[in-house]
C-alpha positions in Angstrom: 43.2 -15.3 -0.3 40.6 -13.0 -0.8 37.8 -14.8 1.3 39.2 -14.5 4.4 37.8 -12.3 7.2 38.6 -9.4 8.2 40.8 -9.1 11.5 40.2 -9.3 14.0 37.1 -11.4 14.1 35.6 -13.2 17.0 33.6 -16.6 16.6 31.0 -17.7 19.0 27.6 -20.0 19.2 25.6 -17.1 18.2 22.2 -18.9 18.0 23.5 -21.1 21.0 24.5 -17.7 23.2 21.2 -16.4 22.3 19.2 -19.4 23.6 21.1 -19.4 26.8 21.2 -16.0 27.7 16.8 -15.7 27.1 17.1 -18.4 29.3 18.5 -16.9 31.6 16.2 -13.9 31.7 13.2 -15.8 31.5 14.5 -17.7 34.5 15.0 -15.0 36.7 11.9 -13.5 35.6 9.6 -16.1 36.6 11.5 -17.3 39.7 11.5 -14.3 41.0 7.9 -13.4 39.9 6.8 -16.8 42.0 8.8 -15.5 44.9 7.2 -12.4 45.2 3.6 -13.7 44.1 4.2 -16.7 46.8 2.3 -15.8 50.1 3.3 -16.7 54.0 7.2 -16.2 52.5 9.4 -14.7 54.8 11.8 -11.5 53.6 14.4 -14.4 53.4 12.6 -17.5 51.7 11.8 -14.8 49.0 15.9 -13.9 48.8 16.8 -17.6 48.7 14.8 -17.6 45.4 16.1 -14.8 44.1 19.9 -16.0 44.8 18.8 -19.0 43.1 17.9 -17.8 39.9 21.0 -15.8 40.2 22.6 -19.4 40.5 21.4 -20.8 37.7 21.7 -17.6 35.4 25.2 -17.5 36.6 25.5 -20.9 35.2 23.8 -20.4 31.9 26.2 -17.4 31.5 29.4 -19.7 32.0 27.6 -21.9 29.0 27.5 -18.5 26.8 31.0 -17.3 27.5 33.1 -19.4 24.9 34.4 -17.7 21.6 37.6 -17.8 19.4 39.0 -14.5 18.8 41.5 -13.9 16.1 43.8 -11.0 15.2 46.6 -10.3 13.7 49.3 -11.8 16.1 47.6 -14.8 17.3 44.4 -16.7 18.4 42.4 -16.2 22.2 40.6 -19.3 23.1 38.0 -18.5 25.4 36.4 -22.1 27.0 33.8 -22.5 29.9 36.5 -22.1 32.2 39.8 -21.3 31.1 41.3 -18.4 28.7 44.8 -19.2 26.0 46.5 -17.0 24.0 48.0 -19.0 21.1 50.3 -17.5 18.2 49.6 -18.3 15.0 52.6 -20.1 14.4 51.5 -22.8 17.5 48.4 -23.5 15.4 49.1 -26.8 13.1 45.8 -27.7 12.2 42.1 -26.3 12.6 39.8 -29.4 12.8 36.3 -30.2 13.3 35.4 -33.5 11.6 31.9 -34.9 11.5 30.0 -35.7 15.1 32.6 -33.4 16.9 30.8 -31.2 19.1 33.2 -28.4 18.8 36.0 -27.7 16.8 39.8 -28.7 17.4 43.3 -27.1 17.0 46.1 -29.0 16.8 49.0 -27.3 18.2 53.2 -27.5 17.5 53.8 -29.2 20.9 51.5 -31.9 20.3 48.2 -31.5 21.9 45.0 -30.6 20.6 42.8 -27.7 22.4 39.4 -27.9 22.3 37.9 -24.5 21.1 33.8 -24.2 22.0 33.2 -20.6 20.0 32.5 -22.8 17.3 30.3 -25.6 17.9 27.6 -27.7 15.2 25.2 -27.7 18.2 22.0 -25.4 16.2 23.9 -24.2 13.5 26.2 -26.9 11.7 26.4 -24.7 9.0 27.3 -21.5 10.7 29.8 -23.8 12.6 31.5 -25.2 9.5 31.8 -21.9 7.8 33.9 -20.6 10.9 35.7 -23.5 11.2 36.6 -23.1 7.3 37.7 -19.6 7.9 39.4 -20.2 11.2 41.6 -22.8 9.2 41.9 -20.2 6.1 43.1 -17.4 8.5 45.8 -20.1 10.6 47.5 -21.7 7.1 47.3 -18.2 5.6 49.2 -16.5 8.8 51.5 -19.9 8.8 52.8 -19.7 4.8 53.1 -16.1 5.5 55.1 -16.1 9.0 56.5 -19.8 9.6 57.5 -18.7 13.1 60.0 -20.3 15.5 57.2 -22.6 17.0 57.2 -25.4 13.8 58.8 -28.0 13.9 
């Protein structure tokens, strides 16, 4: 199939990451602009504001962090909190159906893992196009290598 990406290629919220990570500048910009603008603060009340923008930009961060990366051998899921390494042979089926807020592999042993690198949220179509080529890539590496993970 001609159309599919070059490997490896890494999905992610692009517009979403973008969002969240000027939020997170703007955030500790301005907090810690009102801290040091804020008279009668103490060394320390101005620190507490500055570790709590840190805080909260650390949270925005964890909201940025998830992608799918695909290479030759396999797929990495990278989620909010937790990191999987899948062969391409464990991947049965790449879905993300309408209203889904993310998309959705189906996997040989029976589960489904959620992936949130590619997610409708502010660009549906950007979404659906790299859930199109995430499923190209995964029945393109299954017809070639079946792998001992079907079944």
């Amino acid at each position: 199939m001609s159309d599919l990406p070059t490997l490896p290629v890494t999905f992610r919220p692009g517009r979403t990451r973008a969002v969240l990570l000027g939020a997170a500048i703007a955030i500790f910009v301005v907090i810690t602009t009102v801290a040091m603008l804020l008279k009668g603060l103490s060394p320390a009340e101005r620190l507490s504001f500055v570790v709590t923008a840190l805080l909260l930009d650390g949270v925005l961060l964890v909201l940025a962090r998830p992608k799918v990366v695909a290479d030759d051998s396999g797929v990495t899921v990278v989620n909010l909190a937790s990191r999987r390494r899948l062969e391409w042979a464990e991947i049965v089926r790449v879905n993300l159906r309408p209203g889904d807020p993310w998309v959705f592999l189906d996997l040989s042993d029976g589960t489904s893992l959620p992936a949130l690198g590619i997610q409708p949220g502010i660009a549906k179509q950007r979404a659906i196009a790299d859930a199109r080529a995430l499923r190209a890539l995964a029945e393109a590496r299954a017809t070639a290598d079946p792998g001992p993970h079907r079944g």
